[in-house]
N, C-alpha and C positions, 0 to 999 in steps of 0.2 A: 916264668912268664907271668903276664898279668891274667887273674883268673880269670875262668872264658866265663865263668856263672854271673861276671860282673853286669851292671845295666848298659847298653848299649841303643838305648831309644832316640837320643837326642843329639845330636854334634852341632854344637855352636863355632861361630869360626869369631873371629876377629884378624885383622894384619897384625904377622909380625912387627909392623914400625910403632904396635901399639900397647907395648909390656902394660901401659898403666890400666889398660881393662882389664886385668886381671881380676879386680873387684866387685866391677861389671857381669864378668863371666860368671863367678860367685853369686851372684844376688841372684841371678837368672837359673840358676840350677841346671843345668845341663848334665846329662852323665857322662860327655864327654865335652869339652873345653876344646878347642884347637885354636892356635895361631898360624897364621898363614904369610907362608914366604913366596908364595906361587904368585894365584891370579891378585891375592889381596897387599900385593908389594909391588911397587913400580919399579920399573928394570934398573933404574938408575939408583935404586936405594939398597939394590939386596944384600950389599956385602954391610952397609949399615946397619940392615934387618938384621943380619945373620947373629952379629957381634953382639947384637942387644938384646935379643929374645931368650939368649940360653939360662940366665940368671933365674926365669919366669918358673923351670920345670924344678927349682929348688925348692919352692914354696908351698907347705902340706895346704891343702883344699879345706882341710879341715871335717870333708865327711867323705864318701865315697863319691870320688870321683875320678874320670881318665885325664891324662894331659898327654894331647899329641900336637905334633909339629907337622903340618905341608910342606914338604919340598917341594924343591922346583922338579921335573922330570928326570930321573937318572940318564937317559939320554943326550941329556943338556948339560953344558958348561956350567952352569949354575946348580943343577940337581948335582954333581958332582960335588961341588964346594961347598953344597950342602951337607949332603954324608960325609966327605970328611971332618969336616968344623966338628960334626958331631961324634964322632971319635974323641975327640979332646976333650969333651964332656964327663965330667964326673957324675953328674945325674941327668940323664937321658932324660928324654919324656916316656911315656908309657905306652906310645904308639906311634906311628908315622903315616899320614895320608901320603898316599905316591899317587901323582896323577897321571894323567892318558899312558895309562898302564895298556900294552898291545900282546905282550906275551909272555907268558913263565920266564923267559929268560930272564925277560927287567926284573922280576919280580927275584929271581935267585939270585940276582945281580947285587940286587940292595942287601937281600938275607946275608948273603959271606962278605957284604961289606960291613953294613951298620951294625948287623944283631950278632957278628961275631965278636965284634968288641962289647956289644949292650945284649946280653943273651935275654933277658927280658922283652925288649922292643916286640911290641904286637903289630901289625901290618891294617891299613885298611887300603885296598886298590880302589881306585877313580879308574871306574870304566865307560870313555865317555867318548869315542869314536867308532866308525865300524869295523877297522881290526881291532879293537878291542872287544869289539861286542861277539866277533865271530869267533874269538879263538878265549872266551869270559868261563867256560869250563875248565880249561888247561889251567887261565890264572886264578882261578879259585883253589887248584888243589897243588898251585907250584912248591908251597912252602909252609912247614906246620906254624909260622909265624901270621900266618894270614889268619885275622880276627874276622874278615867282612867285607864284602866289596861295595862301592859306593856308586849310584849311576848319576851319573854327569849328564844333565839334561842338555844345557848349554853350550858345550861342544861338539855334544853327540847329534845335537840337532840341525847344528850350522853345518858340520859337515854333512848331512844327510839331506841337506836344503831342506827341512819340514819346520813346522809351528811346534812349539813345547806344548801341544794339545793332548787330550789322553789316548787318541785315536792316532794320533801321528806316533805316542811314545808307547804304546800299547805292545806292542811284541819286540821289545827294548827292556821292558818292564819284565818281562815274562823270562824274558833268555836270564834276566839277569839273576831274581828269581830262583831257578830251578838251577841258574848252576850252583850259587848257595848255598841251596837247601843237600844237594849231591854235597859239597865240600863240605855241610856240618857249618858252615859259620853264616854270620847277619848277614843281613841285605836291606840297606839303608837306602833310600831314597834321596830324591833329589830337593833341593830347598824350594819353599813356596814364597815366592818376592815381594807379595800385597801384606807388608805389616797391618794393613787398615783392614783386610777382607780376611776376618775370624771365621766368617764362617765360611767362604771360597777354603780354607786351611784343613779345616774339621774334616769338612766332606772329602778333600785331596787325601787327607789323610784315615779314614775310615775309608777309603777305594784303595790304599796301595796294603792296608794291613788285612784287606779282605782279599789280595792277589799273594799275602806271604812275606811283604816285609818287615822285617824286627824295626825298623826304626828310620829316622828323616832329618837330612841337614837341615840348618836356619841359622839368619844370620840377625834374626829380630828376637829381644827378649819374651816380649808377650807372648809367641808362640808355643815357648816350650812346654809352657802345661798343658795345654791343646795338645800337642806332640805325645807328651806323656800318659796323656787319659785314652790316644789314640791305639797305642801299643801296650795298655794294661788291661786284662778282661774285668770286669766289673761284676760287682757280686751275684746281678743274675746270672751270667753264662758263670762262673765259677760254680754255684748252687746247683744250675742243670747239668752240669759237667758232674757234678759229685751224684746225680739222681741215674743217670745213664751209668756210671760205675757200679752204683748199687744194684740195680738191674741188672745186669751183665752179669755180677756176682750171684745172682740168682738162677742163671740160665743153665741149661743142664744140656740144651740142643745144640748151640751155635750161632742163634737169634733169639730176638725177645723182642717185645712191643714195650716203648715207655709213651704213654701220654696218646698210642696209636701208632708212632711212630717206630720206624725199623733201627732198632739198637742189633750191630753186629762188631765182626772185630773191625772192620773203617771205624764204625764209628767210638769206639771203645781207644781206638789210637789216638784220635780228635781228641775226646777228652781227658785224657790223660797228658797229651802234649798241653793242652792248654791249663792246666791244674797245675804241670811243671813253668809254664812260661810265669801264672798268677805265682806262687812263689818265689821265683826268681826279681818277681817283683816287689815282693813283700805285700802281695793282696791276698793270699792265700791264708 
């Protein structure tokens, strides 16, 4: 499989009907690439999509990077003629967005279909209605192919009649969250749509990595370094991370005081997760 230590902060989409960004995708740095045969393919195009985008997952990135593919819903006639096409694939992509994912089943569904021909295939599920939000535990831990669940602000919110506000998406955010963090994998965010509002982006995204998520769709180049700076700790918290260890290593009780403040084992876990995340990013 693709290794899970890999970066997983940024997923840029583009449509499948659009193999030539691939270039595009390139310059912008993303650590994950995806093309899109779902919302970003008009219904009447998909089997044109299908036929054209597979050539895309042949092509090395040339530094570390993921290449996944959006299907349409395993549920659907199209999500179907998606995982099979890709069976005839000689080089798969390195992950599969599956959307309005509702239950482990869909989610095993795709696993003995796609990833028994492609045992690599990593998983990210779109969970972005309310059977999917209620039963977003079960598909976090359906299948060891599951990389990350993604929340789908936009469909989760039509159907729930509410605003994409933080207060409307706020315990949507949280369920989605904690079942992640229980399953061991990401939890990626949903994309922020004002290419022009950098700092509406910043702040969106220093509020969802302050609630626990690893990382944020977009579908605008300019964001992703914003994205990226959002999900990597920065040398002061890495520094006070390494002074709370020192500490701690000192202690002979249980607790300790650094700076006034209570160093125990919470917060000895804290920093140590985040020492491991700054590497993972290569800021360590």
């Amino acid at each position: 499989m693709t290794p899970r230590n890999a970066n997983r902060r940024s997923l840029m989409l583009f449509s499948a009907l659009q193999p030539e960004r691939w270039e595009d995708g390139l310059a912008a740095g993303p650590d994950i690439l995806a093309f899109d045969l779902e919302d970003g393919t008009a219904p009447d195009r998909k089997a044109e999509a299908r036929a054209r985008i597979g050539p895309v997952f042949t092509r090395d990135p040339g530094r570390p990077m993921l290449k996944y593919l959006r299907v349409n819903n395993p549920r659907t006639p199209d999500g179907l003629r998606d995982l099979l096409a890709l069976l005839d694939w000689d080089t798969p992509p390195d992950g599969l967005l599956v959307p309005k994912v509702e239950s482990p089943e869909e989610v095993q569904w795709v696993t003995g279909i796609a990833c028994a021909t492609h045992p690599s295939l990593e998983l990210i599920l779109i969970v972005e209605s309310p059977r999917g939000l209620e039963n977003v535990s079960a598909i976090a831990r359906a299948s060891a192919q599951v990389a990350g669940l993604l929340l789908g602000a936009d469909d989760l919110s039509g159907d729930l009649g509410s605003d994409r506000g933080w207060d409307a998406l706020a315990y949507a955010r949280g369920r989605v969250v904690a079942a992640a963090a229980d399953a061991g994998v990401e939890a990626m965010d949903g994309a922020f749509y004002d290419p022009e509002d950098m700092a509406g982006l910043i702040a969106e995204v220093e509020r969802v990595a302050a609630m626990g998520f690893t990382g944020k769709a977009s579908y605008h180049a300019g964001q992703i370094p914003h994205i990226h700076a959002g999900f990597t700790p920065g040398a002061d918290a890495i520094a006070q991370a390494r002074r709370v260890l020192a500490a701690a290593a000192g202690d002979t009780v249980g607790n300790t005081r650094l700076d006034g403040k209570l160093v125990n084992a919470a917060v000895v876990k804290a920093a140590r997760r985040l020492l491991a995340i700054a590497e993972r990013r290569g800021a360590a």
